[in-house]
KEVOTOR-761972 format. One line per 2 residues: number of its first residue (from 0); their letters; for each residue x, z, y of N, C-alpha, C, O, CB. Coordinates in steps of 0.1 Angstrom, whole numbers, plus 2048, in hexadecimal, padded with zeros to 3 digits. Glycine has a CB too. Example, Ala and Ser with C-alpha at 12.3 -4.5 7.8 and 13.67 -1.06 7.14 Angstrom:
! KEVOTOR-761972
0> AS> 884,84E,7C7,87B,84E,7D3,884,84E,7DF,88E,855,7DF,871,85A,7D3 | 880,847,7EA,889,847,7F5,881,84F,800,886,850,80B,88D,839,7FA .
//
This chain:
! KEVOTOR-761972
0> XX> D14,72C,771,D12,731,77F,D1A,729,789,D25,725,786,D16,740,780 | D13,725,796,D17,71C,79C,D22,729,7A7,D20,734,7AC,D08,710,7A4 .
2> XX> D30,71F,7A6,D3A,728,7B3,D38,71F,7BF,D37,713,7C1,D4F,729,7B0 | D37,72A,7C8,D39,722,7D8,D45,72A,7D9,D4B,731,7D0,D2B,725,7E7 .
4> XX> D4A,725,7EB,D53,722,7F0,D52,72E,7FC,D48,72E,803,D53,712,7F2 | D5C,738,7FF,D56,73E,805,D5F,743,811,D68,74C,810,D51,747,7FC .
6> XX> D5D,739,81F,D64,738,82A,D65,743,832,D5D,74C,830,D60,72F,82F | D6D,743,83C,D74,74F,847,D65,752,84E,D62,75D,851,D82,747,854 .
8> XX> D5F,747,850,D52,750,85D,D4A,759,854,D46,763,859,D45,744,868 | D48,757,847,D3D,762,842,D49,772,841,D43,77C,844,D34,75C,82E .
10> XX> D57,772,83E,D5B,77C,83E,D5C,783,84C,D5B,78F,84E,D65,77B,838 | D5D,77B,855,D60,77F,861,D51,787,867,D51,792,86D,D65,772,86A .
12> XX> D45,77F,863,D3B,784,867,D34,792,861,D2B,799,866,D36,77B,866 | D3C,791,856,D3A,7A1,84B,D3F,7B0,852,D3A,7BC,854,D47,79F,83B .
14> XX> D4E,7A7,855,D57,7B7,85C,D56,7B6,867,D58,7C1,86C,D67,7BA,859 | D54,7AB,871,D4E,7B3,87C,D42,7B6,886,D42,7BC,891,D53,7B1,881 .
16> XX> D37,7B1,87E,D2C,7B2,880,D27,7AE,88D,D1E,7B5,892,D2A,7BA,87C | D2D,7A2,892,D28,79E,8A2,D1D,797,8A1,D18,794,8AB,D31,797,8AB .
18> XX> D17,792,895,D0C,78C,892,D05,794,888,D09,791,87D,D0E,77F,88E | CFB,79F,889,CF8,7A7,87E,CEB,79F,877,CE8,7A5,86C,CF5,7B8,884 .
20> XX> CE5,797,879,CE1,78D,870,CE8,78A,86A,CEB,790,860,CDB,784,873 | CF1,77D,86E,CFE,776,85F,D07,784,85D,D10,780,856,D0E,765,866 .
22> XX> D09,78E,85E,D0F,797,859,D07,7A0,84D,D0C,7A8,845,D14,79F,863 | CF9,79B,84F,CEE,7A7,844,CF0,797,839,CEE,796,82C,CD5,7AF,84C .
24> XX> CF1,791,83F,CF1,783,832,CFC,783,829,CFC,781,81D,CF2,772,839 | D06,784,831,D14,789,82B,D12,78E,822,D13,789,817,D1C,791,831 .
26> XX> D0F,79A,826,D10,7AB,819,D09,7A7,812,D0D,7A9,806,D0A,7BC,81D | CFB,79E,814,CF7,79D,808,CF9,78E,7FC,CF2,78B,7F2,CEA,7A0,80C .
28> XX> D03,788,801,D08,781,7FC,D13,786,7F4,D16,781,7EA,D0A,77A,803 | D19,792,7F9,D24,799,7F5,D22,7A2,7E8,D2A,7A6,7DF,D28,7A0,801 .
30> XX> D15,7A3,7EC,D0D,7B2,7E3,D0B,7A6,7D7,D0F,7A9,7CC,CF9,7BE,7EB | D07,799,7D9,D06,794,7C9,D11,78B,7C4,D10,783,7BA,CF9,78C,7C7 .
32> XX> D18,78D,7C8,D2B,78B,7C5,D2D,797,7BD,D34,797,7B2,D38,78B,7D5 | D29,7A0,7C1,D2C,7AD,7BB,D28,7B3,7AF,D2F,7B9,7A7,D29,7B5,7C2 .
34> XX> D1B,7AF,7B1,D0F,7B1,7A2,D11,7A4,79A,D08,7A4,792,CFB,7B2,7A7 | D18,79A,799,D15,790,791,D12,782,794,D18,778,791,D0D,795,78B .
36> XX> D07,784,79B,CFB,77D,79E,D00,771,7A7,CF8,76A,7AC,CEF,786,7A4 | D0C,76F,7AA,D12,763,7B1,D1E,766,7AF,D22,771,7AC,D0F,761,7BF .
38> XX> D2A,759,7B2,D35,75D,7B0,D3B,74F,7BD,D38,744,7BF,D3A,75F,79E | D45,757,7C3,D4C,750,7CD,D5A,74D,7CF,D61,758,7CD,D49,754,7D6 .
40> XX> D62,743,7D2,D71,740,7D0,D72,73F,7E0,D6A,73C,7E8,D76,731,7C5 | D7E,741,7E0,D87,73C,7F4,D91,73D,7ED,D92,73E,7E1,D88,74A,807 .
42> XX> D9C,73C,7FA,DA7,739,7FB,DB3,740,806,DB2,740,812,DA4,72D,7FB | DBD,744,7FF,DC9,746,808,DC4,746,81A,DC2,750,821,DD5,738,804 .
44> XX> DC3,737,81C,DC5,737,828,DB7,739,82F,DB5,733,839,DCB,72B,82A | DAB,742,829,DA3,74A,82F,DA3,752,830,D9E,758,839,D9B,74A,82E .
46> XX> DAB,758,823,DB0,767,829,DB8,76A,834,DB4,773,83B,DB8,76D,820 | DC3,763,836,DCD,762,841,DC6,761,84A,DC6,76B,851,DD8,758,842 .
48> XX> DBB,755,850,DB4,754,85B,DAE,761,85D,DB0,767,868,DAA,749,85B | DA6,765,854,D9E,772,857,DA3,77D,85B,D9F,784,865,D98,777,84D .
50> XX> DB1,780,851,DBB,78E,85B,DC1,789,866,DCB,78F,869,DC8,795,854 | DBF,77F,86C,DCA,777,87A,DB8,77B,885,DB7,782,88F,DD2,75C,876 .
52> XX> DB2,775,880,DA6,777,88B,DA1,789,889,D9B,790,891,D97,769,887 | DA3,78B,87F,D9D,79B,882,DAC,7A5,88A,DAB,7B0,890,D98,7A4,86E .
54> XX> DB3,79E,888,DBE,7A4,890,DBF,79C,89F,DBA,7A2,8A8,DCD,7A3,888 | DC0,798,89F,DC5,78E,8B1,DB4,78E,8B4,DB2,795,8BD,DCE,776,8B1 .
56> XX> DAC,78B,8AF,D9E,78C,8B7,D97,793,8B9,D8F,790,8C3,D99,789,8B5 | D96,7A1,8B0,D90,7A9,8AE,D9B,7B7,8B3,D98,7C2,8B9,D8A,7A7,8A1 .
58> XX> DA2,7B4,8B0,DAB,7C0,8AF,DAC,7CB,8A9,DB0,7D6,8AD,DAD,7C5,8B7 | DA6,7C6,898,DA4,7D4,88F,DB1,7D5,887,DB7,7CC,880,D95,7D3,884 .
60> XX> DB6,7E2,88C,DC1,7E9,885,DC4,7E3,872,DBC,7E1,869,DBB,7FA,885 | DCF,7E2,872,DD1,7DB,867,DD3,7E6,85A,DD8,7E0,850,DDE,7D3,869 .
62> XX> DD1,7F2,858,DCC,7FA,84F,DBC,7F8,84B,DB7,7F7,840,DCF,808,854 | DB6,7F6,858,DA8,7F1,856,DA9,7E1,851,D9F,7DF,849,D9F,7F4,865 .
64> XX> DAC,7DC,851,DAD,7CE,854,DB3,7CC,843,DB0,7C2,83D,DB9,7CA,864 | DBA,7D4,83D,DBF,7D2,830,DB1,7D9,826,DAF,7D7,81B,DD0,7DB,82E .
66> XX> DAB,7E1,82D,D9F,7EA,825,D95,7DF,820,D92,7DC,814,D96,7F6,82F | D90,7DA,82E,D87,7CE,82C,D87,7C5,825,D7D,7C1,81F,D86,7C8,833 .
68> XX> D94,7C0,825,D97,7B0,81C,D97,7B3,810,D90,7AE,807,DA5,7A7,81E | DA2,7BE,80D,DA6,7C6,7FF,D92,7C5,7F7,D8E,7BE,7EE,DAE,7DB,803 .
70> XX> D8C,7CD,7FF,D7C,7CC,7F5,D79,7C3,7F6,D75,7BF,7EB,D70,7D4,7F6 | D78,7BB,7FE,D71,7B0,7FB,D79,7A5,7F0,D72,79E,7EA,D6E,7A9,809 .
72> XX> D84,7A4,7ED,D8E,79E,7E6,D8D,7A3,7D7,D8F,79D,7CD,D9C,7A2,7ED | D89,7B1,7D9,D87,7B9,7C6,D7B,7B5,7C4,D78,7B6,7B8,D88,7CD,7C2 .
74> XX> D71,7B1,7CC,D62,7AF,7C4,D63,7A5,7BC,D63,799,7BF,D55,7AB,7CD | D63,7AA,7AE,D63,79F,7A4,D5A,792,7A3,D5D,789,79C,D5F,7A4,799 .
76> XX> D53,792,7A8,D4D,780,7B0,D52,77A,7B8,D4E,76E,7BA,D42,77D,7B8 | D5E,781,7BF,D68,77B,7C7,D76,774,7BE,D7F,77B,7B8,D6C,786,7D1 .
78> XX> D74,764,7BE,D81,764,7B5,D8C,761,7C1,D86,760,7CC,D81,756,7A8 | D9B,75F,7C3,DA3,75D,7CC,DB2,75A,7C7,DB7,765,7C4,DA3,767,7D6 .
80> XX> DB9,752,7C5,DC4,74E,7BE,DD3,754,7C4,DD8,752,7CF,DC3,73E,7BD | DD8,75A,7BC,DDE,764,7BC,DDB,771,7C8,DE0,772,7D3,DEA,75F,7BD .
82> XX> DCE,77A,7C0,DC8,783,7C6,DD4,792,7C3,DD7,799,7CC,DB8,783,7C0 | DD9,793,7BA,DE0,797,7BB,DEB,79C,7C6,DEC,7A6,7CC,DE1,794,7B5 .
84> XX> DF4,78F,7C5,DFB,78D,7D2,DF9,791,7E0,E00,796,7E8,DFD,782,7D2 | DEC,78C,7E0,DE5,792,7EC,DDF,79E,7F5,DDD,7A0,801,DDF,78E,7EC .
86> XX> DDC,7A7,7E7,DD6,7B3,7E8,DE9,7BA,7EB,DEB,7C4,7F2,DCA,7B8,7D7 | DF0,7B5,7E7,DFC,7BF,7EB,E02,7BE,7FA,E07,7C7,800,E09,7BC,7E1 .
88> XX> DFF,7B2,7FE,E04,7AA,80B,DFD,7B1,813,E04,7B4,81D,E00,79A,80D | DF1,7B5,811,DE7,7BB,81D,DEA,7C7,81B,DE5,7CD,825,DD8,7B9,81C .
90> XX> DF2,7D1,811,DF7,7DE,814,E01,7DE,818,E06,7E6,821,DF8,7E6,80D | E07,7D3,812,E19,7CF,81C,E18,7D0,82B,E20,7D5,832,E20,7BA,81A .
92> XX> E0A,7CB,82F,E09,7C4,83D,E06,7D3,847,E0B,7D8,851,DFA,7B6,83F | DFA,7D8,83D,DF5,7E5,845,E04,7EE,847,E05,7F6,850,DE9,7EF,83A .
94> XX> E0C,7ED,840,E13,7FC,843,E20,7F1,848,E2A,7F9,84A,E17,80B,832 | E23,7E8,84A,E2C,7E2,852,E2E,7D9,85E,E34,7CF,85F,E2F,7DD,84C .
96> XX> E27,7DF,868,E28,7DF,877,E2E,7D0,87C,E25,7C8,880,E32,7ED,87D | E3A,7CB,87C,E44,7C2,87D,E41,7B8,874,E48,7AD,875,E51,7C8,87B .
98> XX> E34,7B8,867,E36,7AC,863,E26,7A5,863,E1B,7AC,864,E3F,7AD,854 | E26,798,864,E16,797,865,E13,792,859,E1A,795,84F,E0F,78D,870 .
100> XX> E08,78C,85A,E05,790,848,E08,785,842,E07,786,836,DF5,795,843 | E0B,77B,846,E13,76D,841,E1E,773,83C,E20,772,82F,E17,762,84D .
102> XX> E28,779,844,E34,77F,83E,E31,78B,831,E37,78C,826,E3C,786,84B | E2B,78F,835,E28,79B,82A,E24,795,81E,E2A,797,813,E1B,7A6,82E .
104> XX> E1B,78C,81F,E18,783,810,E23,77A,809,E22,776,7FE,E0B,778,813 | E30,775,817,E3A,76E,80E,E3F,777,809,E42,775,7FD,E43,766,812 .
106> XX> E41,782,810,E47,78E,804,E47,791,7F6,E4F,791,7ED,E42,798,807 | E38,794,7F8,E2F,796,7EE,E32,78F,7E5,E36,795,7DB,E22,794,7F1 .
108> XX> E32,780,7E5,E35,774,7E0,E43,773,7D6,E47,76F,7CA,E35,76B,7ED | E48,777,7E1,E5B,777,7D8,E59,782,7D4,E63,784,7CE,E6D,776,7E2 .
110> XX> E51,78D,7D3,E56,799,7C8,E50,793,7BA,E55,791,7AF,E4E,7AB,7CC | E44,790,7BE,E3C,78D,7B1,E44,780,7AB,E40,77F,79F,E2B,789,7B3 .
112> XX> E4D,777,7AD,E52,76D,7A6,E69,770,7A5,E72,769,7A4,E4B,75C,7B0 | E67,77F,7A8,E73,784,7A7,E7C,782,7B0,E87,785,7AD,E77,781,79F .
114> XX> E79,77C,7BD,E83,773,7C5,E88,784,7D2,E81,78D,7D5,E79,760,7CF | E95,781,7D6,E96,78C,7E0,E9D,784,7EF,E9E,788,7FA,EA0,79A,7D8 .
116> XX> EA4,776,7E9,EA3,774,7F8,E9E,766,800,E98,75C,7FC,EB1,776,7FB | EA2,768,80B,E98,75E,815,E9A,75A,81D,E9B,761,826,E90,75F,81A .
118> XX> E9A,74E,820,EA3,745,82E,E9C,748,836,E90,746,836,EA4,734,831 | EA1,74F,83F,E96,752,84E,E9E,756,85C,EA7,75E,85B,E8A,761,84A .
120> XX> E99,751,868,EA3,75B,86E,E9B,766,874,EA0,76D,87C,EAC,754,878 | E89,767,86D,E7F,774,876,E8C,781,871,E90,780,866,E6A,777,86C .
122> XX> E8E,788,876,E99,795,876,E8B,79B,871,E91,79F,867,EA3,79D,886 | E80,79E,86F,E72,7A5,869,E76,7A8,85E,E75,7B4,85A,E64,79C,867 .
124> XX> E7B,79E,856,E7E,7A1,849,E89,7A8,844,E8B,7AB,838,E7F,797,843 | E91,7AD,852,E9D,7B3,84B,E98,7C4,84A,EA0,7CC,847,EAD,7B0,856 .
126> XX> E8C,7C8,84D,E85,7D1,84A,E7E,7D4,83E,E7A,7DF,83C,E80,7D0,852 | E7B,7CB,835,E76,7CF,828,E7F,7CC,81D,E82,7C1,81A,E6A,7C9,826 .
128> XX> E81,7D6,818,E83,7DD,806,E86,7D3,800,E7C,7CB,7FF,E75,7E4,7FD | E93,7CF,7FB,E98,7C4,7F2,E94,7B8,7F2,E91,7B1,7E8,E97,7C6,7E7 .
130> XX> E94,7B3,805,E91,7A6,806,EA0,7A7,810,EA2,7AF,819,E7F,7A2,80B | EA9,798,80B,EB0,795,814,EB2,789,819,EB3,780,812,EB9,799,812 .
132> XX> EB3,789,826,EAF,77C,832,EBF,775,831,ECB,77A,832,EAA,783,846 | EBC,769,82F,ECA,763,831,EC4,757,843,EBA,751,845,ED0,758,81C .
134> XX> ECD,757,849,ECC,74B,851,ECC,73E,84B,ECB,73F,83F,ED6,74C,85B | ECD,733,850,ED3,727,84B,EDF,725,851,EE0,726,85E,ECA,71C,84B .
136> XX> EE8,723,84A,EF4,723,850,EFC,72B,855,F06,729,85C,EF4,71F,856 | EF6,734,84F,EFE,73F,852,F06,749,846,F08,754,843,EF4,747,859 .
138> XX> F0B,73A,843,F18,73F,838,F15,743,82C,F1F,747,825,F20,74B,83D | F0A,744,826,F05,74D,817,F03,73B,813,F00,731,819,EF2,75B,816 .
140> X> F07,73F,803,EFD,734,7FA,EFD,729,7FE,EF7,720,7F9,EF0,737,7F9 .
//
């Protein structure tokens, strides 16, 4: 079975339907990702584009905004490299206000490879759960 490649405008055109032609093409591209009958790969940095433009462009709430990606991300014709990681980033992101979803996924990132701290000086992070921010130069390590 041949994989395509499956870029930010067909997702964009799915969830928000400003084109309801390429959005009925979508779904039904989506619907045979789902059943088998095609299978599609992306990448990291279309997910990120997609929640940055459904947020700053659209302005859909990021509980909604984690619903969307999340299903479309479990349809087993969807492959995505470390999907895992990602599916947690986007609940990280929904219920964490202060962080955007870049940050939420490095999170994500250092839990899954055990790490807890992180050169940074965003103060964002001094808000989440056994992650600690070191400055540079600022005397640690």
């Amino acid at each position: 079975m041949t994989v395509r490649f499956l870029d930010t405008n067909i997702l964009l055109r799915y969830f928000t339907r400003d084109d309801e032609e390429k959005a009925g093409r979508a779904l039904t591209l989506l619907l045979r990702d789902e059943r088998g009958l095609e299978r599609v790969e992306t990448t990291l940095p279309v997910i990120f584009e997609t929640v940055y433009t459904l947020q700053r462009r659209y302005g859909v709430v990021r509980g909604k905004i984690r619903e969307l990606v999340t299903n479309v991300i479990a349809i087993p014709g969807v492959r995505l490299p470390e999907k895992d990681v990602c599916e947690a980033a986007l609940t990280l992101y929904a219920s964490s206000p202060k962080l955007s979803f870049a940050d939420a996924y490095s999170v994500c990132y250092m839990r899954e490879r055990g790490l807890t701290d992180i050169h940074n000086w965003d103060t964002d992070f001094d808000s989440v759960d056994g992650i600690v921010r070191i400055e540079p130069g600022g005397g640690l390590g």
